[in-house]
N, C-alpha and C positions, 0 to 999 in steps of 0.2 A: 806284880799287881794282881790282886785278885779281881775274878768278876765271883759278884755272886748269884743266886739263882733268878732274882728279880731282875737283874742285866742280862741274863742269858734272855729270859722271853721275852723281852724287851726286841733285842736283835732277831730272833726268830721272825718274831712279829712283823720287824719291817722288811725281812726278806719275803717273806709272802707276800706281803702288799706291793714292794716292785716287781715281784714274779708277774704279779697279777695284774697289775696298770701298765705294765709294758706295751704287752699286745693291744690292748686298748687304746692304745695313744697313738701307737703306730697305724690304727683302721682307724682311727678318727682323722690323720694327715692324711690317708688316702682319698678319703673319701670327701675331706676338702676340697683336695685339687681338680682346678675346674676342669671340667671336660671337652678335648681337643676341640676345636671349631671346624665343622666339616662343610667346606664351600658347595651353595646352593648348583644344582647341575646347570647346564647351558639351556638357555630356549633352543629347541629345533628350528630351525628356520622353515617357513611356508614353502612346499614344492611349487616351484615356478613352471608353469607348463610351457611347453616345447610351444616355439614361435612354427605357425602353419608354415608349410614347405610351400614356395610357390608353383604353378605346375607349368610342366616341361613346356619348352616352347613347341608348334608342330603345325605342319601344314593341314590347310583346311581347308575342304572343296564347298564350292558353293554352286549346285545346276542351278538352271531358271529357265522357262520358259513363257513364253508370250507372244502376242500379237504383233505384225510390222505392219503397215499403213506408206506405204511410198507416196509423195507429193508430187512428184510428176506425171502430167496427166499422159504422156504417152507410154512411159511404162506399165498406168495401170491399165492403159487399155490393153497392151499387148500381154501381159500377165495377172490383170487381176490387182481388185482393192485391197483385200487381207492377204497377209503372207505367214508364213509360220517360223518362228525364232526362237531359236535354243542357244545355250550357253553355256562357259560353266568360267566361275571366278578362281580363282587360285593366291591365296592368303597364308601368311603365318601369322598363326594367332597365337599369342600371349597373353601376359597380363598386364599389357599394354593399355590403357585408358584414355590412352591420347586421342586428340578430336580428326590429326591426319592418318590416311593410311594410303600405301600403295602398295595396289596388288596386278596378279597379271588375269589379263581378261581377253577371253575367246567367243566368240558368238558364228552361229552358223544362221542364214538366212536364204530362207527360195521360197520361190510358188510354182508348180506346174499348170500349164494350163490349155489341154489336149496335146497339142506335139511340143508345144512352145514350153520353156525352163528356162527362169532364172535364179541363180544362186549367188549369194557373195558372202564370203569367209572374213573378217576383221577379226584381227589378233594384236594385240600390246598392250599396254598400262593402262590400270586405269587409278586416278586419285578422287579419294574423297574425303571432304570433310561435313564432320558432323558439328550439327546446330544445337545438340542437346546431348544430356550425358545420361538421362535416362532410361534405363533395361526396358521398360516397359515400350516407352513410345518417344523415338528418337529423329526429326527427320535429318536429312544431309541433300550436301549439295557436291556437285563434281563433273569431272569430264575425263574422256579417253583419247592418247593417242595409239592410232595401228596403221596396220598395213594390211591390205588385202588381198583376195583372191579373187576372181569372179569368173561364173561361167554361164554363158547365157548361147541359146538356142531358138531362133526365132525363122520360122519358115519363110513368112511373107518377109523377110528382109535380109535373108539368104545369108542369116551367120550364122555360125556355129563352133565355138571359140574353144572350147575344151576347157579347163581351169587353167588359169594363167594370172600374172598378177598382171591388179590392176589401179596400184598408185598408191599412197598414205591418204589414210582417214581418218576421222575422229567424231566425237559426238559430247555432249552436253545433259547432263540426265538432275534428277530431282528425287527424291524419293523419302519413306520411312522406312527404319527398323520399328517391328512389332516383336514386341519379347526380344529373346538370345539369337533365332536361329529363324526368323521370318522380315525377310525384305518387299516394296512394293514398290517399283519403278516405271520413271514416266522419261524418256530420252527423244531427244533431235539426233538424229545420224548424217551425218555430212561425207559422203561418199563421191569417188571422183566420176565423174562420167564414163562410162565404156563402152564403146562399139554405138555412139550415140543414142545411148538409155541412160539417165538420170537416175542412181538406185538409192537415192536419198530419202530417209522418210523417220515417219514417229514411231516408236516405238511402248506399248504397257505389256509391262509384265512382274513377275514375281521368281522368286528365289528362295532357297532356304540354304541352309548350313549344316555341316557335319561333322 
């Protein structure tokens, strides 16, 4: 079979033109193909802040001092109307919010009066409950049981006792919280008889905390 010259450039012809649309057809499928789907990143989540630590539990001293006032009239004769009264409360404080508390309670009490002395130590629990829940201004209500000590010295009635106990006592008090760390107290003290002196009486006074 002959080709003649007209068939030859015929075929040339379409060998170039597939040379030539090859590559082109092949970028044209690339470039169709849709492009991978790349998933949106995570929300971060909001940092949650640390819940406060609550604080350690720990004992807490409370001094106070104030005024004593004895109701019987022959003790005040033989020692005097005002007496002088200190203290000091002993508490574990937390973060307790509750309206009871018991804590331990000491109180020291005397008057001297030229030769003459009397003293009485009560020591034990004291509970209280509070009226209000207020920091600011709380008051409460409560009573103590103890035990005491007493020493009394009284010329005209020729005793002179040294400290020595002298019976379980107790008292009956009233008072406010002002703020965190200020108390104001108003108490009945019920104390036994000793050496027949009556050392029962009222007591105002104040406190703080530390």
């Amino acid at each position: 079979m002959m080709i003649n010259s007209k068939g030859i450039l015929l075929l040339t012809t379409a060998a170039i033109v597939m040379t030539t649309a090859l590559p082109a057809l092949r970028c044209h499928a690339q470039v169709a193909e849709p492009a991978p789907t790349l998933n949106a990143p995570a929300p971060i989540p909001a940092e949650t802040p640390e819940p406060k630590k609550p604080r350690k539990p720990r004992l807490a001293l409370k001094p106070s001092a104030g005024i004593y006032l004895p109701t019987n009239d022959k003790t005040r004769s033989r020692f005097g109307d005002s007496w002088m009264m200190i203290g000091i409360t002993v508490d574990y404080r937390d973060e307790d919010r509750s309206k009871d508390r018991l804590q331990f309670q000491f109180d020291g009490i005397s008057r001297k009066s030229d030769s003459d002395y009397a003293a009485i130590f009560p020591f034990g629990f004291k509970y209280t409950h509070r009226l209000g829940m207020s920091r600011a201004f709380s008051p409460y209500v409560g009573g103590t049981a103890s035990l005491c000590i007493a020493n009394i010295r009284s010329l005209a009635d020729n005793i002179d006792t040294g400290f020595r106990f002298a019976g379980p006592g107790g008292s009956v008090f009233a008072g406010v919280n002002v703020g965190m760390n200020v108390k104001l107290e108003m108490a009945y003290h019920m104390f036994p008889s000793f050496k027949s002196f009556d050392l029962s009486g009222l007591s105002f006074g104040a406190s703080l905390q530390f």
